[in-house]
C-alpha positions in Angstrom: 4.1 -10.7 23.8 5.0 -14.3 23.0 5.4 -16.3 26.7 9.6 -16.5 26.9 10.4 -18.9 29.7 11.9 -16.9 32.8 14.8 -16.8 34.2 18.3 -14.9 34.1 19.4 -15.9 30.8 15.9 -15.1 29.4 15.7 -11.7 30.8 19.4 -10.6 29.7 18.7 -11.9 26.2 15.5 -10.1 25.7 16.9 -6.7 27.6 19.6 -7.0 24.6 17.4 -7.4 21.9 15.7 -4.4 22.9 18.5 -2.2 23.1 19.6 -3.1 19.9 15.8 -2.4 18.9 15.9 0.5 20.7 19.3 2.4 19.2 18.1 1.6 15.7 14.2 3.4 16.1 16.4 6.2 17.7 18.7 6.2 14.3 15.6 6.5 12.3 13.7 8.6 13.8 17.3 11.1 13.8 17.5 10.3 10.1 14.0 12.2 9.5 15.2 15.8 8.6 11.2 17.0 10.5 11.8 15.4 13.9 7.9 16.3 14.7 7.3 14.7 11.7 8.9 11.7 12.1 8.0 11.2 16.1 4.3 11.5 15.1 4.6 8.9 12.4 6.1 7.0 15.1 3.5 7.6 17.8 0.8 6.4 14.7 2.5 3.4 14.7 2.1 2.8 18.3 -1.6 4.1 17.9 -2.4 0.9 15.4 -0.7 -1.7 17.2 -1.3 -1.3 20.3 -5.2 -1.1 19.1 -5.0 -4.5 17.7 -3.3 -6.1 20.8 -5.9 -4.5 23.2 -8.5 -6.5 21.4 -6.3 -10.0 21.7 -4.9 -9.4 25.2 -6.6 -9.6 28.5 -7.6 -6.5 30.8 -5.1 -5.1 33.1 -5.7 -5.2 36.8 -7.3 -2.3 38.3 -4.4 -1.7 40.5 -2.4 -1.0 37.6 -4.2 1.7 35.5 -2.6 4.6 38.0 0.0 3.2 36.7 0.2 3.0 33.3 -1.6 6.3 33.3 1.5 8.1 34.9 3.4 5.8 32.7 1.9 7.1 29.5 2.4 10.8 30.1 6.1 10.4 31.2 6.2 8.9 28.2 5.2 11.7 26.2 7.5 13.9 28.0 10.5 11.9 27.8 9.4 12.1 23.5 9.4 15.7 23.8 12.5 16.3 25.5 14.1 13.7 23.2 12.6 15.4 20.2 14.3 18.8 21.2 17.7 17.5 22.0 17.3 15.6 18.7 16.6 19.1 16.9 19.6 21.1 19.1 22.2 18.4 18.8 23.8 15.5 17.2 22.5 12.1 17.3 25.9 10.7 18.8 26.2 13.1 22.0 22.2 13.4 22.3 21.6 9.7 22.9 23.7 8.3 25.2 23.5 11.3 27.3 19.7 10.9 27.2 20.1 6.8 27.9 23.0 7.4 30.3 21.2 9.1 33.1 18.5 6.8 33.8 20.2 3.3 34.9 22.1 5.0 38.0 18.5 7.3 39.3 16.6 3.7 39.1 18.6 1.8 41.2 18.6 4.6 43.6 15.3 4.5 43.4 14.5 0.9 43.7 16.2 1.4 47.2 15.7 4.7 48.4 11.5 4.5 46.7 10.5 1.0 46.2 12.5 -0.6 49.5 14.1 -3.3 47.0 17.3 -3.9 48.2 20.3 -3.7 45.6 23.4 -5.8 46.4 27.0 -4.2 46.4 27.9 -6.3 43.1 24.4 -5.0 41.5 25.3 -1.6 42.8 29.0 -1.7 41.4 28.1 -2.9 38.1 25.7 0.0 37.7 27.8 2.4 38.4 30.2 1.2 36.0 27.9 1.0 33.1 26.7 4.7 34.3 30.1 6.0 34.6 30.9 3.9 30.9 27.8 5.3 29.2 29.1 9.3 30.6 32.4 8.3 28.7 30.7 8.0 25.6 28.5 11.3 26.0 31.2 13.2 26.8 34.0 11.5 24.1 34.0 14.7 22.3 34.6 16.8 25.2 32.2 18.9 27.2 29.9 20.4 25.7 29.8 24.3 25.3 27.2 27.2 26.1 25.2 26.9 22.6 24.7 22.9 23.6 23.3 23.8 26.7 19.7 24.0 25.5 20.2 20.5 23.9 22.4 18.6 26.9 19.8 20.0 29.2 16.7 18.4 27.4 18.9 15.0 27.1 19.8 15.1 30.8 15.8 15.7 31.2 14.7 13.0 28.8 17.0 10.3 31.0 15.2 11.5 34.0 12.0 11.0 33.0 12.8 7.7 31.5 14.8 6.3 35.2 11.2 7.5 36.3 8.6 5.9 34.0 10.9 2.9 34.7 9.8 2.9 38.1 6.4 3.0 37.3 6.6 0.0 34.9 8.5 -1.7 36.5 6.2 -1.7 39.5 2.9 -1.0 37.7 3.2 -4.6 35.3 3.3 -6.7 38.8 0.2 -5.4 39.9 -1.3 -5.9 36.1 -1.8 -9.8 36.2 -0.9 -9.4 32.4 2.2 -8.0 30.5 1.0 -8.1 27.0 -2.2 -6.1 28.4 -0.4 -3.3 30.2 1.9 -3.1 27.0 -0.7 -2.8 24.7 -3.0 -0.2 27.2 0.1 1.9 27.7 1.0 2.4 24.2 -2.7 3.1 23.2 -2.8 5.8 25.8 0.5 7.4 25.3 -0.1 6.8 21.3 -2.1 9.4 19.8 -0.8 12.7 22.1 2.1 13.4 19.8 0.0 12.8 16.3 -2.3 15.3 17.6 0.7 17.7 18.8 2.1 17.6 15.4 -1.6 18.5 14.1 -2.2 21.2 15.8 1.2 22.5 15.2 1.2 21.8 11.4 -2.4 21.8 10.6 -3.5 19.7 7.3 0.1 20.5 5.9 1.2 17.7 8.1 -0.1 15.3 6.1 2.4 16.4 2.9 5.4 16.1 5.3 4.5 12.5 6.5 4.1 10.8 2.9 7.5 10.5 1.8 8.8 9.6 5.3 5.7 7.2 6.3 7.8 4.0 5.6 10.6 4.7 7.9 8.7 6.3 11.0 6.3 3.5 11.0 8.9 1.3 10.8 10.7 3.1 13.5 7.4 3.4 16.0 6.5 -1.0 15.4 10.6 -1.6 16.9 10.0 0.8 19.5 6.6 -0.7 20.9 8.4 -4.4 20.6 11.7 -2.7 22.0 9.4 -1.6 24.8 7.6 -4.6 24.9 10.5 -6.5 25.7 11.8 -4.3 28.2 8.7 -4.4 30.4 8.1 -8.4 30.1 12.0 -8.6 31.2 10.9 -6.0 34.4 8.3 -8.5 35.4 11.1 -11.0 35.2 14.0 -9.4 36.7 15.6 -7.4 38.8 14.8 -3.5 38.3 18.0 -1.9 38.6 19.8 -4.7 36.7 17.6 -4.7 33.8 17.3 -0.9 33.3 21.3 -0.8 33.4 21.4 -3.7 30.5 19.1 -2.2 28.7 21.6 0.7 28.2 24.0 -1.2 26.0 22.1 0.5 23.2 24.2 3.2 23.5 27.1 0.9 22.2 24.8 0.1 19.2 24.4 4.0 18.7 27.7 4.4 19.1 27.7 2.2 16.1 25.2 3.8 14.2 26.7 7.4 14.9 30.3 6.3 12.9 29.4 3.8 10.3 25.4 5.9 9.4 26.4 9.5 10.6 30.0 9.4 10.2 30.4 10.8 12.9 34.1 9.5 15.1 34.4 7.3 17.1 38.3 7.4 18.9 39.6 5.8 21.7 37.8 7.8 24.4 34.6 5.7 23.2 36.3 2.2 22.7 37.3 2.7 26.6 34.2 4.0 27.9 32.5 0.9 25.8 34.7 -1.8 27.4 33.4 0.1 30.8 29.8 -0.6 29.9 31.0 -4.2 28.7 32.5 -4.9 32.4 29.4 -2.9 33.8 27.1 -5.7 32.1 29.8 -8.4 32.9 29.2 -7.7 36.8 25.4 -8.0 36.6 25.2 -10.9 34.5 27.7 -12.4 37.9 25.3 -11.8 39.8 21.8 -13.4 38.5 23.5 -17.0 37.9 
């Protein structure tokens, strides 16, 4: 992870550029018809990467391996719950709803777990980012009884995501390096859904991957740096602020979803995006 100078501006710029990061792996890994297929490729690429920065990036801290190993199952959780509401719904409901949970449970946490006090303008602008982002979930109306099985494994992915947050966000302090605990974290979390998808699929797994291997590699090396950034800007910045701006890739996948999916937008979506908009507005107020 190249050494970006701190500071608020710093922090809000690399948050952003890993949301945008973020919504477009999301897209391509929706865009592979065999979601198993296509999260494995992505898990590969994490595998490779990550292998080359542990050799070119200092040990973590021992106080931080509990850490990144909670960190790295949650991880693979959060991909399997993803992964099912990816195969249940539509890429357009699926991800914000998944995204849209977490910003809200870690401030809550950061005060109720972590004893880091939240100020009422941090507070405020979280809660209207949260309350902007469940705009945009629910643009097309609430969802029915056959979308249960997919809401509920969005609504799980976004808790397991405000909780490996946590972790990160508290484990990388302790790490004395953020480029090692990125590249340890990936490399542990890497090769669980690969193997998944093999024992699932057996050697037939290999057919499926070749004509999508492009694309979910592509899709796994702007996760990892979508990741990267996010965890550099937690060692940076404040916890609750960061994981609410990091959300804003829901406006980019709001994006995606009409001009890639064509899937519509309306006016429901353009207000609930100028409430994330405001939501960031507040935050950015308060880290001068």
């Amino acid at each position: 992870m190249p050494d970006i100078p701190s500071g608020g501006a710093a922090v809000s710029a690399a948050v952003l550029t890993a949301a945008v990061l973020h919504a477009v792996w999301n897209a391509l890994a929706h865009r592979i018809h065999d979601k198993l297929i296509g999260f494995a490729l992505i898990n590969l690429a994490y595998t490779g990467c990550a292998a080359v920065l542990v050799c070119l990036t200092p040990l973590p801290d021992a106080r931080a391996w509990p850490f990144i190993a909670v960190s790295a199952a949650l991880e693979v959780l959060s991909q399997l719950f993803l992964l099912r509401a990816y195969q249940l719904g539509d890429f357009g409901q699926m991800y914000p709803i998944a995204r849209g949970t977490a910003p809200l449970l870690v401030a809550v946490a950061s005060v109720t777990v972590l004893d880091r006090p939240v100020s009422a303008a941090e507070l405020t602008g979280v809660l209207v980012v949260s309350c902007g982002l469940a705009g945009l979930a629910l643009a097309d109306g609430i969802p029915g009884r056959a979308q249960l099985p997919a809401l509920a494994a969005a609504v799980a992915t976004g808790v397991v995501i405000a909780s490996y947050t946590v972790i990160d966000g508290t484990g990388v302090r302790h790490s004395g390096t953020v480029a090692g605990y990125i590249a340890w974290l990936f490399l542990c979390q890497g090769p669980v859904l690969p193997l998944i998808a093999w024992l699932r699929r057996g050697p037939a797994l290999l057919d499926g991957l070749r004509p999508v291997c492009g694309v979910g590699l592509a899709g796994g090396v702007l996760s990892l740096l979508a990741y990267g950034l996010v965890i550099w800007a937690q060692a940076h910045g404040d916890l609750a602020s960061v994981a609410a701006l990091r959300e804003t890739s829901i406006l980019i996948a709001a994006l995606i979803a009409t001009l890639l999916f064509r899937e519509r937008f309306g006016r429901l979506r353009l207000t609930a995006s100028a409430a994330v908009l405001t939501g960031i507005a507040v935050l950015e107020l308060t880290h001068p």
